[in-house]
C-alpha positions, -999 to 999 in steps of 0.1 A, spaced: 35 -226 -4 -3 -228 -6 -18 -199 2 -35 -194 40 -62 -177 36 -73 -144 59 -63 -144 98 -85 -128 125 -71 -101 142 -63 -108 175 -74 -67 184 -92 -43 166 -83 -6 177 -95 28 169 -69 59 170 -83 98 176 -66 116 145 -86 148 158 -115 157 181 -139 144 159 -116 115 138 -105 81 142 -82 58 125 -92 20 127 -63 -6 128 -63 -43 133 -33 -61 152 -15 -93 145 5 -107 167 26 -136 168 51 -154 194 84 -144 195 84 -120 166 118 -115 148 105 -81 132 74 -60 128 57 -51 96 33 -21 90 4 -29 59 -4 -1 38 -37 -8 13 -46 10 -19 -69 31 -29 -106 26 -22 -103 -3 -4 -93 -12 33 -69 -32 54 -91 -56 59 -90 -72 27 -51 -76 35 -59 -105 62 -43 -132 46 -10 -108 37 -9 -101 79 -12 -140 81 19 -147 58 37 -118 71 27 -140 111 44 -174 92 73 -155 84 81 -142 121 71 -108 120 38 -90 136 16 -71 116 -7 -44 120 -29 -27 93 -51 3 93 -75 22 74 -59 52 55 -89 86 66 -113 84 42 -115 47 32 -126 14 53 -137 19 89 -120 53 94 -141 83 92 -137 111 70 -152 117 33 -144 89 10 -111 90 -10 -109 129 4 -77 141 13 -63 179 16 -24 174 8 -9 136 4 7 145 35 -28 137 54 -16 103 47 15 106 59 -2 117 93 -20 85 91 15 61 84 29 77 120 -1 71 140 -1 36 132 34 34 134 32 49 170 3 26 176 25 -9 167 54 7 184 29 5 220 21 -32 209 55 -44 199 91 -39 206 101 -10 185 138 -21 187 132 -51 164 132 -45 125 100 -29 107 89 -38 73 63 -20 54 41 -42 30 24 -13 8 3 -19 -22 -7 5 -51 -14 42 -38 -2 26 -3 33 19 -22 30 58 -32 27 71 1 55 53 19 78 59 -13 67 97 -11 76 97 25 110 77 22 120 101 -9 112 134 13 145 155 21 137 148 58 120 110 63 95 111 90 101 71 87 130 48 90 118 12 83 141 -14 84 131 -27 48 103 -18 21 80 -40 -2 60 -23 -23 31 -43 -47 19 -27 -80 33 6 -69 9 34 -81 38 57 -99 12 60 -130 -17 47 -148 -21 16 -163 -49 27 -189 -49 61 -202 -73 88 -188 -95 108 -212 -79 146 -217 -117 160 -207 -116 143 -174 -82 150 -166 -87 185 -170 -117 186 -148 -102 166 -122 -73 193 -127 -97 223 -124 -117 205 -101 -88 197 -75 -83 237 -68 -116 249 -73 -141 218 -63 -114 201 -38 -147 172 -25 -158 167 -59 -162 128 -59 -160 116 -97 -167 77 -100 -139 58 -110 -150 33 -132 -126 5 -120 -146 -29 -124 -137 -63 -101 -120 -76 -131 -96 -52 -139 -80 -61 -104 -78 -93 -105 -85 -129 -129 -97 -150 -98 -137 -148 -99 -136 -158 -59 -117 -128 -51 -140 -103 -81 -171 -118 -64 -157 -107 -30 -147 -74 -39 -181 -64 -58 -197 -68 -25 -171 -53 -5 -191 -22 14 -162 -8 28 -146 -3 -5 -160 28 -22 -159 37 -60 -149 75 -64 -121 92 -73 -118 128 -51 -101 158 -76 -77 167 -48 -66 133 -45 -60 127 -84 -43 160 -83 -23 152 -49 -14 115 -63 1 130 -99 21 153 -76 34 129 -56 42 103 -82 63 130 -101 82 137 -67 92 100 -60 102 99 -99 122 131 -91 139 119 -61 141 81 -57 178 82 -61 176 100 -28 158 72 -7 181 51 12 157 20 24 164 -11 10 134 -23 -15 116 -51 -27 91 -40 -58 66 -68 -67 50 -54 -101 20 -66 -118 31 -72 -157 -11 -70 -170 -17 -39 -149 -42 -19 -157 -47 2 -128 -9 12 -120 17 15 -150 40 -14 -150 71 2 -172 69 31 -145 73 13 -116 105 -5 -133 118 28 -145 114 44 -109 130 13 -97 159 13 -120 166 47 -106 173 36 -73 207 40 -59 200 14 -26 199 -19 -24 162 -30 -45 155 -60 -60 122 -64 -88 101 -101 -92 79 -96 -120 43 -114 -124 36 -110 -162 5 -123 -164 -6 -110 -131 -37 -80 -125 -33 -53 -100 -41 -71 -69 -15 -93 -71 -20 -106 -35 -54 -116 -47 -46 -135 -76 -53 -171 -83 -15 -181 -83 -13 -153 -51 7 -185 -34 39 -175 -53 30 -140 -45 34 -150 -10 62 -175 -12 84 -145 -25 72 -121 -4 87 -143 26 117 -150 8 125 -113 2 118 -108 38 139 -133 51 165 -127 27 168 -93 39 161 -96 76 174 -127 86 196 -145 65 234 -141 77 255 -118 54 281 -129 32 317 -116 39 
């Protein structure tokens, strides 16, 4: 496969979240869809930059829709603010609600998730009571833990910060090139404006809180999994991911990208990226089983 580069959206859409806050989502449509498929981005970035994921996920027979999580991209709210990690999961059913009035919500859903994305739909498929029920899940460099190690000083203020200072916007000192080796795709990202380059206490302390849950309880999710994990991660812990995964009790299968950064649907080989994520897909969706 070569990869296809970004897609329009056929629509653009804003969602009220409250009186005063919208959600912004971009649709992707395609002719007699065999499933649907739900893109969740990362931190600090949008869904924008997953345009060419939404047109792979098209070539593979599925629809697509993407959104901004509150806080990040087109959607309002302070940047990389969040209250609980359940604000996100407020975010995941809107959307979902919104696809469901664009699509037909009997066919199969897939959620594509990436990084703190991959966090929240794992935090909400490892909840006692799923608010969810996707057909399948593929999660990318799954943010279950750091990739390089925090300094005790600013881990503690972050800590303190996250009750006392809840807004308190440290910068996060992620660079371009600890995402991903293709200059293109470093040159694009630098001057990104909808991308923003803090790290909110409450999130940090949120994020550990839900990582330690999904560690807690993934034997307890019962959605069948497909974990692409980036082996020269520095953003998102590599060994955690696979030891999460390994806890798993359904179906799950792992492709590793050892030589791969963060954004693994942004690297220079991303055209094997994308080759497996179809084949996972269709493995799962649409290939007959065996008896």
């Amino acid at each position: 496969m070569i990869a296809p580069g970004p897609k329009a959206p056929t629509e653009t859409f804003e969602v009220p979240r409250s009186k005063d806050e919208t959600i912004y989502g971009e649709w992707f449509p395609t002719t007699s869809a065999k499933a649907n498929a739900l893109i969740l981005h990362g931190y600090a970035e949008h869904c924008g930059r997953y345009r060419e994921v939404a047109n792979v996920l098209n070539a593979s027979g599925l629809s697509a829709l993407s959104f901004d999580f509150r806080g990040h991209g087109r959607s309002t709210g302070q940047r990389g603010f969040i209250r609980s990690f359940s604000d996100y999961h407020e975010d995941v059913l809107l959307a979902i609600a919104e696809l469901n009035k664009r699509c037909d919500p009997a066919l199969p859903l897939v959620i594509v998730a990436h990084s703190n994305g991959a966090l929240v739909a794992l935090h909400m498929l490892c909840s006692p009571a799923p608010a969810i029920t996707p057909t399948f899940l593929v999660v990318s460099s799954p943010f279950l833990g750091l990739g390089v190690e925090v300094p005790a000083a600013k881990k503690a203020l972050a800590t303190i910060a996250g009750k006392l200072v809840p807004t308190l916007a440290l910068p996060n000192e992620l660079t371009p090139d600890m995402l991903t080796s293709d200059k293109e795709k470093q040159n694009e990202r630098a001057a990104d404006t909808l991308c923003h380059d803090v790290a909110n206490a409450r999130w940090y302390t949120e994020a550990k809180s839900a990582q330690e849950m999904v560690k807690n309880r993934a034997p307890d999710m019962r959605v069948p999994s497909s974990w692409l994990v980036a082996g020269n991660d520095q953003i998102a812990n590599p060994e955690t991911a696979r030891a999460v995964r390994s806890k798993l009790t359904a179906q799950s299968t792992l492709t590793s990208y050892d030589s791969m950064q963060h954004e693994i649907f942004n690297e220079s080989d991303r055209a094997k990226v994308f080759e497996d994520l179809s084949t996972v897909i269709s493995d799962q969706l649409f290939r007959p089983s065996e008896n």
